[in-house]
matplotlib code that plots the C-alpha trace (Angstrom):
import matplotlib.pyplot as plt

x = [7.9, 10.2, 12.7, 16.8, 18.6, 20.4, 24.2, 26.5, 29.3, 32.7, 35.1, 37.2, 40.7, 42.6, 40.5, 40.5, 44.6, 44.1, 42.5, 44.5, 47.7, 46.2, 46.4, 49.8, 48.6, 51.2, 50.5, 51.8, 51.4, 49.0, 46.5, 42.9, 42.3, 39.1, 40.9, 40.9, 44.4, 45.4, 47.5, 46.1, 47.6, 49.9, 51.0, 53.9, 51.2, 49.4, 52.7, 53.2, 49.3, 50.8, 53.8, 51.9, 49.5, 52.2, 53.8, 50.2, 49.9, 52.9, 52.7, 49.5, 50.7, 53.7, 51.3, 49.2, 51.9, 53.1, 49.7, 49.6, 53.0, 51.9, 48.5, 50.2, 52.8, 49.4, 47.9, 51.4, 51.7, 47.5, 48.0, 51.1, 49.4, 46.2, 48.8, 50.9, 47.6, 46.6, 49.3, 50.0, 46.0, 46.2, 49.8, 47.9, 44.8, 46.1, 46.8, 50.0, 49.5, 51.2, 51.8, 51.6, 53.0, 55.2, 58.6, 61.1, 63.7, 66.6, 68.0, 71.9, 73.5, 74.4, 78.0, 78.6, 76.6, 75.0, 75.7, 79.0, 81.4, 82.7, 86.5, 87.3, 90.0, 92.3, 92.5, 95.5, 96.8, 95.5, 92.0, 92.3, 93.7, 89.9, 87.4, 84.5, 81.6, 81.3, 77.1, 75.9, 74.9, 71.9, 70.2, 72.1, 69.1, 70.0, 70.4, 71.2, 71.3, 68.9, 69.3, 66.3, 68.0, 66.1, 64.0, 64.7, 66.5, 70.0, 71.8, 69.0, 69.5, 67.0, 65.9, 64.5, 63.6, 64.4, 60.7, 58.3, 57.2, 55.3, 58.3, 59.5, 56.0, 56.7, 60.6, 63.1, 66.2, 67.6, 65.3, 63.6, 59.7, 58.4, 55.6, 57.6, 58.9, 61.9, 62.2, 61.9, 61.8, 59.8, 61.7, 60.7, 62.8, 66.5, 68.3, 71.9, 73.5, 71.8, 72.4, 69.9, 67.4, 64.0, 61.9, 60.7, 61.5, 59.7, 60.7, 58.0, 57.8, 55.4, 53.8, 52.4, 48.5, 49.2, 52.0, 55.6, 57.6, 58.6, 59.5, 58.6, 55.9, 58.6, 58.0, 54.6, 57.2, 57.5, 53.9, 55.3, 56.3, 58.7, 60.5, 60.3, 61.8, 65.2, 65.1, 65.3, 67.0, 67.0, 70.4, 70.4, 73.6, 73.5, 76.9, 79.8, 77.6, 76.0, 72.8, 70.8, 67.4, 65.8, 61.9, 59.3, 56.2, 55.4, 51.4, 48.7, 47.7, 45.2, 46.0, 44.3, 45.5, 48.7, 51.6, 54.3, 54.4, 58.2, 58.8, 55.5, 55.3, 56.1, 51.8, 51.3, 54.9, 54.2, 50.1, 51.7, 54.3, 51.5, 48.8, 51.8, 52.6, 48.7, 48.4, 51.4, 50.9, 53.2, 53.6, 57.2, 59.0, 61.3, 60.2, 60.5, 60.9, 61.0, 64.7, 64.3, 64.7, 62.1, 62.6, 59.3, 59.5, 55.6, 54.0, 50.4, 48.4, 46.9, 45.1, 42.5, 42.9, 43.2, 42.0, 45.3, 49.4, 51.8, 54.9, 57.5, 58.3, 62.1, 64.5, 67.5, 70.1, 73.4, 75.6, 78.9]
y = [-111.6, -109.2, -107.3, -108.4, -104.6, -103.7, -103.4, -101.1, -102.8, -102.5, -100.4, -102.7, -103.1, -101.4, -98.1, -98.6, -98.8, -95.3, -93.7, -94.3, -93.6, -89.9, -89.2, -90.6, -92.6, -94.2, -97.1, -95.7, -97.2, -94.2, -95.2, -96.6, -98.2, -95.5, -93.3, -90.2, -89.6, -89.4, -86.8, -83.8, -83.3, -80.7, -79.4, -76.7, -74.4, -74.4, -73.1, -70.4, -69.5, -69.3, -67.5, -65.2, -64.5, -64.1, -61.3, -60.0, -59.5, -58.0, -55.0, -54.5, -54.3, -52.1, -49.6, -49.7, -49.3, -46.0, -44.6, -44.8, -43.0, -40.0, -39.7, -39.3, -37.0, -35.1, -34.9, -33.4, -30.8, -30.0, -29.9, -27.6, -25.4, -25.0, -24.1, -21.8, -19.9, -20.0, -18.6, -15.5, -15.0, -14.8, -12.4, -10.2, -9.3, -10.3, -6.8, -8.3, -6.7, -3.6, -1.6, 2.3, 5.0, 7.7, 8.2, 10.6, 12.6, 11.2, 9.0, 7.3, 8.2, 5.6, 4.0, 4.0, 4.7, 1.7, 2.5, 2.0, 5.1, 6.3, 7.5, 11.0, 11.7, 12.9, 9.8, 8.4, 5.1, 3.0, 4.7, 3.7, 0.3, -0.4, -2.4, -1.2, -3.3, -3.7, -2.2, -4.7, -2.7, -1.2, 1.3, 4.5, 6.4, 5.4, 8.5, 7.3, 4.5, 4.0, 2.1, 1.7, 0.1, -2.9, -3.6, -5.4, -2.3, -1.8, 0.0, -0.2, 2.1, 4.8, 5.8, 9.0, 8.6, 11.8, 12.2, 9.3, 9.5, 6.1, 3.7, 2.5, 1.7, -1.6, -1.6, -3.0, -1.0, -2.9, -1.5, -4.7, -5.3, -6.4, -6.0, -5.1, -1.9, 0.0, 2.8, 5.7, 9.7, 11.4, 13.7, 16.7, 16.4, 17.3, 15.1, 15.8, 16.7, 17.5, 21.4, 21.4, 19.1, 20.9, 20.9, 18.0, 14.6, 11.8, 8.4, 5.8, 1.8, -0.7, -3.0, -5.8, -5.4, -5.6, -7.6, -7.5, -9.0, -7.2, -4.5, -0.6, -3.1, -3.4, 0.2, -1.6, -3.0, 0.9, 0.9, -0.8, 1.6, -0.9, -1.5, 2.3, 3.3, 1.0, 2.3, 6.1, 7.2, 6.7, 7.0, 8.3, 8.1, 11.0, 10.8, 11.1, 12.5, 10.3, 11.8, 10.5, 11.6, 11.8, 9.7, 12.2, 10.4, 7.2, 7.4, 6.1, 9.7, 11.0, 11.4, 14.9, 17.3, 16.3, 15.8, 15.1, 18.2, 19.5, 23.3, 24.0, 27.1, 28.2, 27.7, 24.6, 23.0, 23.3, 22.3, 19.4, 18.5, 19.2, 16.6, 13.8, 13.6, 13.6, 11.0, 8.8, 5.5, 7.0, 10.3, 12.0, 14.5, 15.2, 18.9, 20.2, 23.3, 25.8, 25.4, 21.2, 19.4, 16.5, 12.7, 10.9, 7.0, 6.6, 3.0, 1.7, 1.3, -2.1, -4.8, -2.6, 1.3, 3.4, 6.9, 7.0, 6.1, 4.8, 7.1, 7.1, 11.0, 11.7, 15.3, 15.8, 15.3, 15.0, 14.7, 12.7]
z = [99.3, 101.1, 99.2, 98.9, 100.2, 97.4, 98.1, 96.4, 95.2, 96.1, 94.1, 91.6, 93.3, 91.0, 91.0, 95.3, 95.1, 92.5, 95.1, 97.6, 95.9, 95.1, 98.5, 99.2, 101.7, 103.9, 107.0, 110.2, 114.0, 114.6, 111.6, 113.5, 110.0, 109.5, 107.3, 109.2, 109.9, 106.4, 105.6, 103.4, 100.1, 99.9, 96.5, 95.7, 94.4, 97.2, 99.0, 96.7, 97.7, 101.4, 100.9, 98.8, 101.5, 104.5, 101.9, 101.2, 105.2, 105.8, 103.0, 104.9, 108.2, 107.0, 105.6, 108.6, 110.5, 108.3, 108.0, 112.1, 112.3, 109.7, 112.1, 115.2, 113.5, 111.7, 114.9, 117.0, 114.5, 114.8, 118.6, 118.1, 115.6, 117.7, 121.0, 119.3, 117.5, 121.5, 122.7, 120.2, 120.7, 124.8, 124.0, 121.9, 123.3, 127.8, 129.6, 132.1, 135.7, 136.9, 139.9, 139.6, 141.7, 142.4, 141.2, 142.8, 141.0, 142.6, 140.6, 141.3, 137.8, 136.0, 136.0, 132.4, 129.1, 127.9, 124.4, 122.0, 123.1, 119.8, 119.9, 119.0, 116.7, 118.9, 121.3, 122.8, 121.3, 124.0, 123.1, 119.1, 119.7, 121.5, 119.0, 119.1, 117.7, 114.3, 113.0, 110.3, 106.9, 107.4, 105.2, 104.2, 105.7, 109.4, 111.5, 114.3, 117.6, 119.8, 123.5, 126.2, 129.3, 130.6, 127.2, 124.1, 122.1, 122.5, 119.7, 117.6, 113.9, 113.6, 109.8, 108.5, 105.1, 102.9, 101.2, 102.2, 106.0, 105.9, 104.1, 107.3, 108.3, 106.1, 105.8, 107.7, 109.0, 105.8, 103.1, 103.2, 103.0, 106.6, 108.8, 111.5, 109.4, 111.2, 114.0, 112.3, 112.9, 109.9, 107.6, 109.3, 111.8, 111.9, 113.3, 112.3, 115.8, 119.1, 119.2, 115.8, 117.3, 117.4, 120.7, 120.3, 118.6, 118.3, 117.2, 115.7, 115.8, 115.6, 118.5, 118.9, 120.4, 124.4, 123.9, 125.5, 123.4, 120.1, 118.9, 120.9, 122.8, 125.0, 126.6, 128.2, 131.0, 131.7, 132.8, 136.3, 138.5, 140.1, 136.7, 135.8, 139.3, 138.1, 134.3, 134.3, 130.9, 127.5, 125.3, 121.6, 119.6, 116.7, 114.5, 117.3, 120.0, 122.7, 124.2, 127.8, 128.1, 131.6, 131.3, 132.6, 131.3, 129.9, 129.0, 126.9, 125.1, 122.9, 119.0, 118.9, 119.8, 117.8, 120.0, 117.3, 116.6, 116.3, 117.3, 119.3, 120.7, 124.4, 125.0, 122.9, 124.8, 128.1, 127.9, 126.4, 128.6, 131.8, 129.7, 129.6, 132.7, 133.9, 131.7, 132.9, 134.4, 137.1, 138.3, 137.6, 140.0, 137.2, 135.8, 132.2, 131.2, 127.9, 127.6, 127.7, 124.8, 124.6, 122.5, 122.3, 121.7, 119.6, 119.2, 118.8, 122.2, 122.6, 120.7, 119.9, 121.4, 118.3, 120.0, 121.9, 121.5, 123.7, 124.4, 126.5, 127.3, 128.0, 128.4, 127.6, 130.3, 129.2, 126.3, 126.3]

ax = plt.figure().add_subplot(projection="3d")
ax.plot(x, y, z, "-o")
ax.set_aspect("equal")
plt.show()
């Protein structure tokens, strides 16, 4: 005998009409009668889940967002950092071309001394009504100005400390510690007024490797013998005197024998004078003789020539 199916029976009508009221359901035109168009339930707490969500989002795209600004801004200041490193690297250790030659002795005289004319104390009124510029306060051990037409030092103070020859090595022309120490002539030498000057005077600064750009490495442009043809002199202020000093050589040169030597005699003076201007970058008509007076500007050769200095060789020509 086969067997009845069994059927599940309907819901009771009350717990049907239970269900249906849990999900709010509501007859529209739409409705196919199978149920699947009713709405879903929609609670407040699950739209406080939502809005918690959408405020979840946006906190993470702000910090994206401000994590992708600080890497760009990380990475600028990397590639700036790198190029900078680059650059001070290729200025230290790059040789900048030159052209070498011969330079004749005639030379147009200047207009007009580059450096501050100091009024004497007999000058008219019209003369001590002129205002001359102000020098800031440097050290009470400055001696005197220094000016190198065509370069970076005009006016520059020149220091002689009274005992220690290698303070100015690493202080500034304001008795400050810095790398870049000061020029400076050592206390050997007088320097009080030209007539007491010795033979020879040299003045000492630092440089930068084979660079151009600070300091006495500056005197490399001298090495052209297009720029040295236009930049013949060399001015020295001492008290009220003004001094111009005619360049004669301008020459990587050996440390030994010593050329800072002050009062060489007659011998030593003029084997010297004939090694400098062998050794110049460009060969001088000017001559020099027992009764010249010579001013040597003294820095550091290149990036890594310690046998020999640069100097910049000079007589002097007039005083004003």
């Amino acid at each position: 005998m086969a067997k009845t199916p069994i059927i599940p029976p309907l819901p009771e009508e009350e717990h049907f009409e239970q269900e249906l009221g849990a999900y709010n359901y509501i007859p529209n035109d739409e409705d196919d009668g199978t149920g699947d168009n009713f709405p879903s339930q929609k609670t407040s707490h699950d739209e406080d889940d939502n809005e918690s969500m959408d405020a979840s989002e946006s906190k993470g795209k702000r910090r994206i967002s401000v994590w992708t600004v600080l890497l760009v801004v990380i990475c600028i200041i990397l590639i700036a950092m790198i190029g900078y490193i680059g650059w001070k690297a290729y200025d230290y250790y790059h040789i900048p071309a030159y052209e070498t030659g011969n330079i004749s002795d005639d030379v147009e005289e200047p207009v007009s001394t580059p450096s501050i004319i100091i009024p004497s104390s007999d000058s008219s009124e019209d003369d001590s009504e002129l205002e001359l510029t102000p020098k800031p306060a440097y050290s009470k051990n400055t001696v005197g100005y220094l000016t190198v037409p065509g370069v970076d030092v005009t006016d520059e103070p020149i220091l002689q400390h009274p005992t220690d020859d290698d303070y100015y090595l690493t202080h500034n022309e304001f008795d400050r510690e810095s790398i870049w120490g000061a020029y400076f002539v050592p206390s050997e030498w007088n320097v009080s007024n030209v007539d007491d000057m010795y033979r020879v005077t040299v003045i000492f600064g630092h440089s930068n490797g084979n660079s151009m750009h600070k300091k006495f490495s500056v005197l490399k442009y001298f090495r052209d013998v297009n720029f040295a043809k236009e930049h013949r002199y060399i001015y020295l202020t001492l008290g009220e005197q003004q001094t111009r000093w005619k360049i004669f050589a301008v020459a990587d040169y050996p440390i030994d024998p010593s050329y800072t030597i002050a009062n060489p005699d007659d011998s030593y003076f003029l084997t010297e004078i004939a090694s400098m201007k062998a050794y110049s970058y460009n060969q001088y008509a000017t001559e020099v003789g027992l009764n010249d007076k010579v001013l040597i500007l003294s820095t550091c050769s290149g990036s890594d020539n310690y046998d020999t200095r640069f100097i910049v060789c000079a007589k002097l020509d007039q005083v004003f």
